[in-house]
Each structure stands twice: as structure tokens, then as C-alpha cells.
C-alpha positions as CSV (number, residue, x, y, z in Angstrom):
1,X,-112.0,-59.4,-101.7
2,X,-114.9,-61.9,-101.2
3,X,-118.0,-61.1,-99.4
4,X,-117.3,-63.8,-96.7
5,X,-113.8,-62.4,-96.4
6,X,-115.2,-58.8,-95.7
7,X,-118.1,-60.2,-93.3
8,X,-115.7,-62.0,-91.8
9,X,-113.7,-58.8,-90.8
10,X,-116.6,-56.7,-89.9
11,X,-117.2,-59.4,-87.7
12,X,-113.8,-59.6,-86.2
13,X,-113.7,-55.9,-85.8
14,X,-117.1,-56.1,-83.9
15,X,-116.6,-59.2,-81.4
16,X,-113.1,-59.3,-81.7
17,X,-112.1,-56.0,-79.3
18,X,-114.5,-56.9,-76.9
19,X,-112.8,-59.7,-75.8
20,X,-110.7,-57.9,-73.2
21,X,-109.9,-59.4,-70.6
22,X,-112.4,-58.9,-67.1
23,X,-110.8,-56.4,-64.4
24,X,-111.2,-58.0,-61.0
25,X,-111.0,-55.7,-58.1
26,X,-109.3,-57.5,-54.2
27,X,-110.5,-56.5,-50.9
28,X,-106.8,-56.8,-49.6
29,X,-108.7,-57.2,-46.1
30,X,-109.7,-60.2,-46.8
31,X,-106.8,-62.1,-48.4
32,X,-106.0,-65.0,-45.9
33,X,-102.4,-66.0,-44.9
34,X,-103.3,-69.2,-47.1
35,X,-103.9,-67.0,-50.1
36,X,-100.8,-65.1,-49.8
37,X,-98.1,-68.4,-49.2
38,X,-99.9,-70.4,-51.8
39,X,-100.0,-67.5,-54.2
40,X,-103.4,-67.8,-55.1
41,X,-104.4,-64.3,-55.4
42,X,-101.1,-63.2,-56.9
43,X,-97.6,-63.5,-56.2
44,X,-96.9,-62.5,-52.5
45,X,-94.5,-59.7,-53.1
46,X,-97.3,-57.7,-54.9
47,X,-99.1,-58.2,-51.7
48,X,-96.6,-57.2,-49.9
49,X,-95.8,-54.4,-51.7
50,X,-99.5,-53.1,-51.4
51,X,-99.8,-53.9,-47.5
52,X,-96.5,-51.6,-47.2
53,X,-97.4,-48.8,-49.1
54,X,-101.0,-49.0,-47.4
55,X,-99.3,-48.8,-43.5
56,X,-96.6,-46.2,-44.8
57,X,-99.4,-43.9,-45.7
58,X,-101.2,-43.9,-42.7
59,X,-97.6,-42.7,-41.0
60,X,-97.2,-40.2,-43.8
61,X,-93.8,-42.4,-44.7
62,X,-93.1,-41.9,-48.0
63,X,-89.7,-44.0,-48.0
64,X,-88.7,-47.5,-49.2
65,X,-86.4,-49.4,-48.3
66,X,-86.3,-52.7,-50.5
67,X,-84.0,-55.2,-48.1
68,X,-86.5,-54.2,-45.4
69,X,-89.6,-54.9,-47.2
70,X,-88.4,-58.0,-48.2
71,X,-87.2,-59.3,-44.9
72,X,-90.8,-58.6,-43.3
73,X,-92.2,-60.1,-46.2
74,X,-90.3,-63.1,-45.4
75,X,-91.1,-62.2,-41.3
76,X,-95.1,-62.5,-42.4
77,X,-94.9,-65.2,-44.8
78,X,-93.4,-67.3,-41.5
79,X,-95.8,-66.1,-39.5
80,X,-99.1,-67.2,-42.5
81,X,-97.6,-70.4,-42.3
82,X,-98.6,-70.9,-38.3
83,X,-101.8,-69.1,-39.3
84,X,-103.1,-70.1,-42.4
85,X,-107.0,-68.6,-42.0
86,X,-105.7,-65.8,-40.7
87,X,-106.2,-62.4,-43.0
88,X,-102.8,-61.2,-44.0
89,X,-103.6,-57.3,-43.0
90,X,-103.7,-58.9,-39.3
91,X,-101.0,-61.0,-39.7
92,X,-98.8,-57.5,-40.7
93,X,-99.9,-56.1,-37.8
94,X,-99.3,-59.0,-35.2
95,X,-95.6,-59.2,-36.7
96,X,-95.1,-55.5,-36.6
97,X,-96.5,-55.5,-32.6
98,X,-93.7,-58.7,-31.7
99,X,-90.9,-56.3,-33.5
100,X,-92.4,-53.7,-31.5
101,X,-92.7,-51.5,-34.8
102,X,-96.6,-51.1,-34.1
103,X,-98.0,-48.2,-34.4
């Protein structure tokens, strides 16, 4: 092997793994309704799926039920697209108070 082939490596082996990719931490709070239809965070199902688990905690729920979920994720999604600045946490909230689900 020739010495550029083996500097080459060591190199690799040093700069090479730390190329991983940056972790990125979301205050959920303050995704806007904008964010969440336009999938500029992520797509809004992981959202929505965070949101739910979130509220179901603080009730001590620990059942899913998938249609449901994705009906009030289509039930907030209308409801970003009147209120595009709004954050999405307070959009839940205002759609779960009109269903009279608010607790």
C-alpha cells in the first residue's frame, strides 16, 4: 500500500465519522399553524402524533386510536389554514374546546 493511500485512510478514519449529521431539538410550542400545513418543520402527522401523546399524558390516557388521530389531525390542519400565525399547541386546544373535548 502507498503512503498517500494509508494517509489518506487515517485521514478518512479521522474526519470522516465526524461528519454526523447535527441533532436539532423543536420547541413544539412554538411551531406555527403555517409550519405545520406547509410542512416546514416535518411532516404534520409527526406533529400530530407528538401533540397527541403530549395531551393524552396529562389525562393519564394511554390509548390510541389511529382513525381518531387522524381525523383531528385533519380537524387542526382546517383550522391552521384560517390561522396561519397561530402556534399549533393553541390551535389543538381551540379545536378540542368547539368539539367540547377540552379538558
Amino acid at each position: 500500500m502507498t503512503r498517500s493511500k494509508v494517509v489518506f485512510g487515517l485521514l478518512l478514519t479521522l474526519f470522516g465519522s465526524s461528519a454526523a449529521p447535527a441533532q436539532v431539538s423543536i420547541d413544539v410550542a412554538k411551531i406555527t399553524c403555517n409550519q405545520f400545513n406547509l410542512f416546514k418543520i416535518t411532516n404534520p402527522k409527526n406533529i400530530a402524533l407528538w401533540v397527541s401523546g403530549y395531551y393524552n399524558a396529562k389525562r393519564n390516557n394511554t390509548i390510541i386510536d389511529p382513525q381518531a388521530l387522524e381525523q383531528n389531525t385533519v380537524k387542526v390542519s382546517r383550522y391552521c389554514s384560517m390561522n396561519p400565525e397561530m402556534p399549533v399547541m393553541q390551535a389543538v386546544e381551540a379545536v378540542e374546546a368547539t368539539l367540547g373535548n377540552g379538558k
